[in-house]
DOMAR-956866 format. One record per residue: residue number from 0; residue in three letters; x, y, z of N, C-alpha, C, O in turn. Coordinates in Angstrom, 1 decimal, always signed. Layout:
R_nr_rest_nx_ny_nz_cax_cay_caz_cx_cy_cz_ox_oy_oz
R_NUM_ALA_X_Y_Z_X_Y_Z_X_Y_Z_X_Y_Z;
...
// end
This chain:
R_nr_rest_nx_ny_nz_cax_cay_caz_cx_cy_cz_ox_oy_oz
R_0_UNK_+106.2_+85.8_+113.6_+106.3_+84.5_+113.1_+107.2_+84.4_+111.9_+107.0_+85.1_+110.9;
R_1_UNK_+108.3_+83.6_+111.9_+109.2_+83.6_+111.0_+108.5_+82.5_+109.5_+107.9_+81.4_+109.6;
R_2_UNK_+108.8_+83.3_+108.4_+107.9_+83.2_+107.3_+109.1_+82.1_+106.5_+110.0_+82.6_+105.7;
R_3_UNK_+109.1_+80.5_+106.7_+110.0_+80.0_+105.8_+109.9_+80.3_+104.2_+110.9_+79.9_+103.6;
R_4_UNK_+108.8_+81.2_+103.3_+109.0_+80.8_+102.2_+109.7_+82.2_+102.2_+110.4_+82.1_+101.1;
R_5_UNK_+110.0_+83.5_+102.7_+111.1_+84.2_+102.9_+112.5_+84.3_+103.0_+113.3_+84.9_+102.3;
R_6_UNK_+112.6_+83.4_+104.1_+114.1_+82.8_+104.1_+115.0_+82.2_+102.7_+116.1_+82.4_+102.2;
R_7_UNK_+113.9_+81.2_+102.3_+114.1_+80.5_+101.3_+114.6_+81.0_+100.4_+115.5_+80.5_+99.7;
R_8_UNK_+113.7_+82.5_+100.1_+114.3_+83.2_+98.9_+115.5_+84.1_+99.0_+116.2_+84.4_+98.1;
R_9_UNK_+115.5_+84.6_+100.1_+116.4_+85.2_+100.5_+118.3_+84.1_+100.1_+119.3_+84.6_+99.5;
R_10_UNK_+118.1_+82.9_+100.7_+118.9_+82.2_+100.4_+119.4_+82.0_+99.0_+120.5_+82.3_+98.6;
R_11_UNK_+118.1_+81.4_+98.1_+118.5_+81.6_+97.0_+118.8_+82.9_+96.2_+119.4_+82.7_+95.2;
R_12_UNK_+118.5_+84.0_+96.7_+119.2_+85.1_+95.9_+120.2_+85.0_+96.5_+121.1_+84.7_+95.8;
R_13_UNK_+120.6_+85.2_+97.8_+122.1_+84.8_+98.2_+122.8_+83.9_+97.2_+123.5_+84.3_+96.3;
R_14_UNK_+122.4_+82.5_+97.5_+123.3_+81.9_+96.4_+123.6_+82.3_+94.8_+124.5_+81.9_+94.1;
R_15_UNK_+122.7_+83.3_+94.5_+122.9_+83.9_+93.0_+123.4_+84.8_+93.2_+124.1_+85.2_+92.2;
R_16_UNK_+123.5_+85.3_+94.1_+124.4_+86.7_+94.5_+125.9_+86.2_+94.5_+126.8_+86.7_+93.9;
R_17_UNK_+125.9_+85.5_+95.1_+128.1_+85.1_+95.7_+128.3_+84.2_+94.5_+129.5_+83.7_+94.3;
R_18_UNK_+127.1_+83.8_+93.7_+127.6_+82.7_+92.3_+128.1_+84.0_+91.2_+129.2_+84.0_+90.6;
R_19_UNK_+127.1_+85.1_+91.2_+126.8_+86.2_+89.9_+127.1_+87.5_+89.9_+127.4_+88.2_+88.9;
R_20_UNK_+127.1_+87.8_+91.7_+127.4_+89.6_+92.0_+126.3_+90.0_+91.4_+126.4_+90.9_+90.7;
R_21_UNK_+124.7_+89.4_+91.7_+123.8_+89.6_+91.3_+122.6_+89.1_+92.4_+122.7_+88.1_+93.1;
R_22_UNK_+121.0_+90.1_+92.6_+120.7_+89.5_+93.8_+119.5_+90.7_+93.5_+118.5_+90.2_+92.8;
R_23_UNK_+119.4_+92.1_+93.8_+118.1_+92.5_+93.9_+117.5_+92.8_+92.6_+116.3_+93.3_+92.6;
R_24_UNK_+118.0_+92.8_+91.8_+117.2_+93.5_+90.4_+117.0_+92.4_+89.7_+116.1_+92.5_+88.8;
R_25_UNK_+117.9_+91.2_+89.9_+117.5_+90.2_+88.5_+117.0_+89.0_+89.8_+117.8_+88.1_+89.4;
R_26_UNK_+116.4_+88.6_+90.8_+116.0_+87.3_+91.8_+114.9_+88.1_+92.4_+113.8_+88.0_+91.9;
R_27_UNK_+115.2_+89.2_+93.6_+114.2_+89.6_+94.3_+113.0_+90.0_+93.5_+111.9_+89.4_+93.5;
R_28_UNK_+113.2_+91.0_+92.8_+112.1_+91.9_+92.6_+111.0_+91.2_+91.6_+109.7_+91.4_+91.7;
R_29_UNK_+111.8_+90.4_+90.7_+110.9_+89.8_+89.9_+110.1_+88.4_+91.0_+109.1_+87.8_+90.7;
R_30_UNK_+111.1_+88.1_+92.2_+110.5_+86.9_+92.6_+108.7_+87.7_+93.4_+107.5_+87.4_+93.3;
R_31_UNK_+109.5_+88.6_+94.3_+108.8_+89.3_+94.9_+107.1_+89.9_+94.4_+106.1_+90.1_+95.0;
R_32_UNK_+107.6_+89.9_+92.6_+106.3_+90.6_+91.9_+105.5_+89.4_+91.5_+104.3_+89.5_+91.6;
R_33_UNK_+106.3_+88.1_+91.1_+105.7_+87.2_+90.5_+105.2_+86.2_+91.5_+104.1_+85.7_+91.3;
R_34_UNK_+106.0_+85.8_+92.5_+106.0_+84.9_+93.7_+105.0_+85.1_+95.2_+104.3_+84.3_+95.8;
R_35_UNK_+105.1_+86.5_+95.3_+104.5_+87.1_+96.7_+103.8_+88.1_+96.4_+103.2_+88.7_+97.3;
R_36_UNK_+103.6_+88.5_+95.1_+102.1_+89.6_+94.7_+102.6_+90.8_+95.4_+101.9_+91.1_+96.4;
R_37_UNK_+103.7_+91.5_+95.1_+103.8_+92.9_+95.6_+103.6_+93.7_+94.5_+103.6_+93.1_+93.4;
R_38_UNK_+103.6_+95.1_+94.5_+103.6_+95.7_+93.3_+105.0_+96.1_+93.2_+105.7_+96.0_+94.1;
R_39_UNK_+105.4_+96.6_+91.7_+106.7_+96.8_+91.3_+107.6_+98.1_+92.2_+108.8_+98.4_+92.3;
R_40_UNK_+106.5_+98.7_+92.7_+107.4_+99.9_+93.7_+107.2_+99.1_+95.3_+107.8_+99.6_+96.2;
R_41_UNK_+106.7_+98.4_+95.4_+107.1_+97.6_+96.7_+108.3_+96.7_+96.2_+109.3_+97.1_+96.8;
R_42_UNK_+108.4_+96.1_+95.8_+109.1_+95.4_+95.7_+110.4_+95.8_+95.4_+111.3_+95.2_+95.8;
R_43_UNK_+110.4_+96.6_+94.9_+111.8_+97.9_+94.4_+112.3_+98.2_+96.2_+113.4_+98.1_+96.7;
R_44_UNK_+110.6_+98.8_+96.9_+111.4_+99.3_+98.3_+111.7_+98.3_+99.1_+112.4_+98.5_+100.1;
R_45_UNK_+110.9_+96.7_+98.8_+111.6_+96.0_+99.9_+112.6_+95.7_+99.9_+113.1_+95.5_+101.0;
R_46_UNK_+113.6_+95.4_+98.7_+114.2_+95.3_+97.9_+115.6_+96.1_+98.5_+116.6_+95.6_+99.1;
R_47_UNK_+115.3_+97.4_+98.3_+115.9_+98.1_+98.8_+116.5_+98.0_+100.5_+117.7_+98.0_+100.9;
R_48_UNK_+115.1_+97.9_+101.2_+115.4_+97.7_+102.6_+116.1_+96.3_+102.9_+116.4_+96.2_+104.1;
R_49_UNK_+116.4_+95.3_+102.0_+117.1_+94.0_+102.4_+118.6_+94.4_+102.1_+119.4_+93.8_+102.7;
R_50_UNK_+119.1_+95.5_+101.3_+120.4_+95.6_+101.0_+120.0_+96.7_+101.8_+119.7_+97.5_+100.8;
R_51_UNK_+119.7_+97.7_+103.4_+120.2_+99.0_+103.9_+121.6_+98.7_+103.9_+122.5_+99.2_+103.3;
R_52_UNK_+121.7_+97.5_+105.0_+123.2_+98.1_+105.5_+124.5_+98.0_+104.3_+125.5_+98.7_+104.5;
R_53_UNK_+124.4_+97.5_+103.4_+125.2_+98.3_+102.4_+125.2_+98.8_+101.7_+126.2_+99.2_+101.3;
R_54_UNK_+124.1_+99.1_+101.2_+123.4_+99.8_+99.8_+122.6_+101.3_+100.1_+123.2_+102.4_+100.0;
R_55_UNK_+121.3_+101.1_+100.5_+120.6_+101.7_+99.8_+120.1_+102.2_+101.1_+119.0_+101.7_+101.5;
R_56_UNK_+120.5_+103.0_+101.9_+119.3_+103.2_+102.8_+119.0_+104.7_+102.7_+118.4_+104.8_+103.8;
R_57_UNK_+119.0_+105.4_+102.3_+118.7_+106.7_+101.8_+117.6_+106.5_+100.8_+116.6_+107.2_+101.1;
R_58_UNK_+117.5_+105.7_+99.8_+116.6_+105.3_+98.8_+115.7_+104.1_+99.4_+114.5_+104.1_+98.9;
R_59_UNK_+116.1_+103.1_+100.5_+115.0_+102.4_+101.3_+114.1_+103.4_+102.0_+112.9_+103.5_+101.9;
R_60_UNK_+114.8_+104.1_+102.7_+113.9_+105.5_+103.7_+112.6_+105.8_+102.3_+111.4_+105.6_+102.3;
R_61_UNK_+113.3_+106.2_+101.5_+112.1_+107.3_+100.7_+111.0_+106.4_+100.2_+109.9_+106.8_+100.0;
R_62_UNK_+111.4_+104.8_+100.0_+110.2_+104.1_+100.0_+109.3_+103.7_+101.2_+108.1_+103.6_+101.1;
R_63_UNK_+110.1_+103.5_+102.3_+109.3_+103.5_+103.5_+108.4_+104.1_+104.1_+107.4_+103.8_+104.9;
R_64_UNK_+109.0_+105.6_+103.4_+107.5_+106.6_+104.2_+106.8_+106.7_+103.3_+105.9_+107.4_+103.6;
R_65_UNK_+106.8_+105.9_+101.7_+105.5_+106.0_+100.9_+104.6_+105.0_+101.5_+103.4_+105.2_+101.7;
R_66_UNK_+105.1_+103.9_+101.6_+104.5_+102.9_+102.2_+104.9_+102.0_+101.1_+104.0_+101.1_+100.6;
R_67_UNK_+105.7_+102.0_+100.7_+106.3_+100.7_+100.1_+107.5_+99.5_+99.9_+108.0_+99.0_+99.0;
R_68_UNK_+107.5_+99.5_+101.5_+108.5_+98.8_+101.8_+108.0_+97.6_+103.1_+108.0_+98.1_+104.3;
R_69_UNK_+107.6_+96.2_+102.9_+107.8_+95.1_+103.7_+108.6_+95.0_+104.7_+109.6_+94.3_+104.6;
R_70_UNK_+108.5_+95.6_+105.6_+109.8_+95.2_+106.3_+110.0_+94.1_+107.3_+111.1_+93.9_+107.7;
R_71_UNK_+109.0_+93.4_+107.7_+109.2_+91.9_+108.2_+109.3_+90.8_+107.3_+109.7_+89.7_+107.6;
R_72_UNK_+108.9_+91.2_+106.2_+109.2_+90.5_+104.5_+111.1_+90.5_+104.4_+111.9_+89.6_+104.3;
R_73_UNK_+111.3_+92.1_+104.3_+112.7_+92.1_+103.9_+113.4_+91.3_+105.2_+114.2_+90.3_+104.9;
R_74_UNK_+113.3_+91.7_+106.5_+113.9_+91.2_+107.8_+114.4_+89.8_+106.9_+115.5_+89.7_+106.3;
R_75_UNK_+113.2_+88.8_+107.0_+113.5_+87.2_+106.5_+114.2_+86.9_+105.7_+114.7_+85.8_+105.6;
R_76_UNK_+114.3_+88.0_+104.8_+114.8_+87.8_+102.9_+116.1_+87.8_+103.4_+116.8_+86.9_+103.0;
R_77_UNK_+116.6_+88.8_+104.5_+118.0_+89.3_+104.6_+118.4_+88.5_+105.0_+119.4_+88.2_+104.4;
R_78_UNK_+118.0_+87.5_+106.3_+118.8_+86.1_+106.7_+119.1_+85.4_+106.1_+120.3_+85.0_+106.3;
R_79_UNK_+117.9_+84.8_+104.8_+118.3_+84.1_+104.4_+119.3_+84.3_+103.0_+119.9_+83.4_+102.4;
R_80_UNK_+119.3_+85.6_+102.6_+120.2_+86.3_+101.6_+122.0_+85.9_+102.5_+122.9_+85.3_+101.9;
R_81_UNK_+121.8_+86.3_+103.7_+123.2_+86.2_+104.3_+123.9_+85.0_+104.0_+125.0_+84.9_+103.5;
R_82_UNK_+123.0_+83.6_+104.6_+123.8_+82.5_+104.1_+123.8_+82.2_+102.9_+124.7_+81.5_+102.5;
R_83_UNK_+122.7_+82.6_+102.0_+122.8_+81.8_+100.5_+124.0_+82.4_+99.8_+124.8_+81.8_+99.0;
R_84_UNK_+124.0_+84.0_+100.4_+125.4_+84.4_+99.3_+126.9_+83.7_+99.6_+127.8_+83.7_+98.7;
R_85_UNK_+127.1_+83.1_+101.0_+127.7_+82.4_+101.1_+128.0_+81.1_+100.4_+129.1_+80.7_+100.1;
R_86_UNK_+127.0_+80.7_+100.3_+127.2_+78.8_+99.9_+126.6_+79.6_+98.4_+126.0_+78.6_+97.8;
R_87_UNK_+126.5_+80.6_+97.5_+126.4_+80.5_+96.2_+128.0_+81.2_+95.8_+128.3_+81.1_+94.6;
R_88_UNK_+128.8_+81.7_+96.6_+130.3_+82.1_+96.6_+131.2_+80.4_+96.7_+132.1_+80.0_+95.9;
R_89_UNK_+130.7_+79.9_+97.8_+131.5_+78.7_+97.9_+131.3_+78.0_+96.9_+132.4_+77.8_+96.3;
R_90_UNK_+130.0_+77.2_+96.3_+129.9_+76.8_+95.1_+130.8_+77.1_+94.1_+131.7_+76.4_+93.7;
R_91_UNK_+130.5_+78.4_+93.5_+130.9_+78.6_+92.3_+132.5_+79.0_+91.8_+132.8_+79.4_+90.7;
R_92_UNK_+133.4_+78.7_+92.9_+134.3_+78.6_+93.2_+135.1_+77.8_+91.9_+136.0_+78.5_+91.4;
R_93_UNK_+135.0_+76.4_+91.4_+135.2_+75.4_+90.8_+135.0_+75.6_+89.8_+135.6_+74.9_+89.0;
R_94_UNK_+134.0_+76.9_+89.1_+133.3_+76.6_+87.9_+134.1_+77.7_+87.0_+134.1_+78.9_+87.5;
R_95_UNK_+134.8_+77.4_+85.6_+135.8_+78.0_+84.6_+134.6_+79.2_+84.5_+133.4_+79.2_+84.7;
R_96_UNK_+135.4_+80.2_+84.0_+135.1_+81.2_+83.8_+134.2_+81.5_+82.6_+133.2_+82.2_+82.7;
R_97_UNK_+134.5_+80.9_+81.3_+133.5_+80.7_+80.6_+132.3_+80.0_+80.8_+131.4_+80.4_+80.1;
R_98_UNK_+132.1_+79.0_+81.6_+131.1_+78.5_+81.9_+130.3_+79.5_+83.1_+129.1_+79.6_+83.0;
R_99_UNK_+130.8_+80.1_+84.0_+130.2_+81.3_+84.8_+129.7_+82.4_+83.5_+128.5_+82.7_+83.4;
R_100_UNK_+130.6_+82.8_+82.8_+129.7_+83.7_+82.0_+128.6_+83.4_+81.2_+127.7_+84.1_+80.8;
R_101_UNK_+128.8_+81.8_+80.8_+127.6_+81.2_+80.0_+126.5_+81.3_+80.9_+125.4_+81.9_+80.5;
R_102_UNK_+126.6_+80.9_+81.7_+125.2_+80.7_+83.0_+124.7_+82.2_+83.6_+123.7_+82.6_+84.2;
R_103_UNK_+125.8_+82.6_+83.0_+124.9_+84.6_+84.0_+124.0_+85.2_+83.2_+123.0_+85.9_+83.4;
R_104_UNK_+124.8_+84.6_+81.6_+124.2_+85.1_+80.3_+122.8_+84.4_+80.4_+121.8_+85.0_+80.5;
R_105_UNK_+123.1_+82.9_+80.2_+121.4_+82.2_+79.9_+120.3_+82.9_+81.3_+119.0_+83.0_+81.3;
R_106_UNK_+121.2_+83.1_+82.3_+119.9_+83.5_+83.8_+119.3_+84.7_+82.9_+118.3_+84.6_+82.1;
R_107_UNK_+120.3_+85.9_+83.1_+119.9_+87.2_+82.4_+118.7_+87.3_+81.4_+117.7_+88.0_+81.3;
R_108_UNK_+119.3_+86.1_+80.6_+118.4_+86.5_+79.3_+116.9_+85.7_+79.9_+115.9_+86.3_+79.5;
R_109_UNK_+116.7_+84.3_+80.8_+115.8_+84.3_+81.2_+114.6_+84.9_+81.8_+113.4_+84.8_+81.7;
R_110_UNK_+115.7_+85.9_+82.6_+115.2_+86.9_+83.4_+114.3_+88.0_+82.5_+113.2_+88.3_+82.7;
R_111_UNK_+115.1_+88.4_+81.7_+114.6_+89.3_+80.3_+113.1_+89.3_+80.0_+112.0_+89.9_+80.1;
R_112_UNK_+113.5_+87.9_+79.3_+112.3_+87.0_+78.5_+110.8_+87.0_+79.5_+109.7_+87.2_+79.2;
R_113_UNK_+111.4_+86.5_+80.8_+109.7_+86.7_+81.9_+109.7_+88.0_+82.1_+108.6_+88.4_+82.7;
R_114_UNK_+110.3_+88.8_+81.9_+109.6_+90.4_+82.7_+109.3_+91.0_+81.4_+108.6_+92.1_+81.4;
R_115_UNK_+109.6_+90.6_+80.4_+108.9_+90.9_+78.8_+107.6_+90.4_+78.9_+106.6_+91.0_+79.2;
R_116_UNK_+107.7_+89.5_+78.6_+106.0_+88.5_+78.5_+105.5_+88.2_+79.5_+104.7_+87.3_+79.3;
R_117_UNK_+105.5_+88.7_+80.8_+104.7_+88.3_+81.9_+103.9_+89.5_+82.1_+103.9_+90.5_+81.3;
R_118_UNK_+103.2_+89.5_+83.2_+101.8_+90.0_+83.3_+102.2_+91.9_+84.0_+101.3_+92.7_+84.2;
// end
C-alpha cells in the first residue's frame, strides 16, 4: 500500500535537496525521528537506503542486517525525493545568490536549534 505521508516527504526533501544540495542529514532524519517515531539509527539506515543508488549502499547494507533500515518507508521517500529534487532545482533557479545563502543559513540554523532542544 503506497503510504502518501512518505511520498510527501520524500518530495519535500527533494525540493530542499535541488534548492540546497541538502536532503538526508538536515530534512530526512530529523523528519523521520520527529515526524514518523524512528529511532536515530533507523533513521540514519533508512536514510541511507533512500540515497543506495548514489551514495551509500555499503553503509545502507550494514544497517540493514542490524535491523535498521525501513525499507518500504525508504522505497516511498525515494519517489517522492525524485521529483521534489526536481521542482526544488527548478524553483530555485531565479533566486540571487545571497538570498540562497540567507535561506540555507536560516534552514540550518533552524535545523540546529530543533535537534538541540528537542526530545
Amino acid at each position: 500500500m503506497i503510504n502518501m505521508a512518505y511520498i510527501i516527504l520524500g518530495i519535500i526533501a527533494g525540493i530542499f535537496g535541488g534548492m540546497f544540495g541538502i536532503g538526508g542529514g538536515t530534512i530526512l532524519i530529523p523528519a523521520l525521528v520527529y515526524l514518523f517515531g524512528l529511532t536515530q539509527h533507523q533513521a540514519q539506515g533508512t536514510t541511507l537506503a533512500i540515497m543506495v543508488p548514489p551514495i551509500g549502499l555499503l553503509a545502507a547494507l550494514r544497517y540493514y542486517y542490524s535491523g535498521n533500515v525501513k525499507l518500504g518507508m525508504a522505497g516511498f521517500i525515494c519517489l517522492g525525493f525524485f521529483l521534489g529534487g526536481w521542482l526544488g532545482a527548478h524553483f530555485i533557479q531565479g533566486v540571487s545568490d545571497l538570498t540562497l545563502k540567507r535561506l540555507f543559513g536560516l534552514f540550518l540554523a533552524f535545523i540546529a536549534v530543533r535537534m538541540i532542544v528537542g526530545k
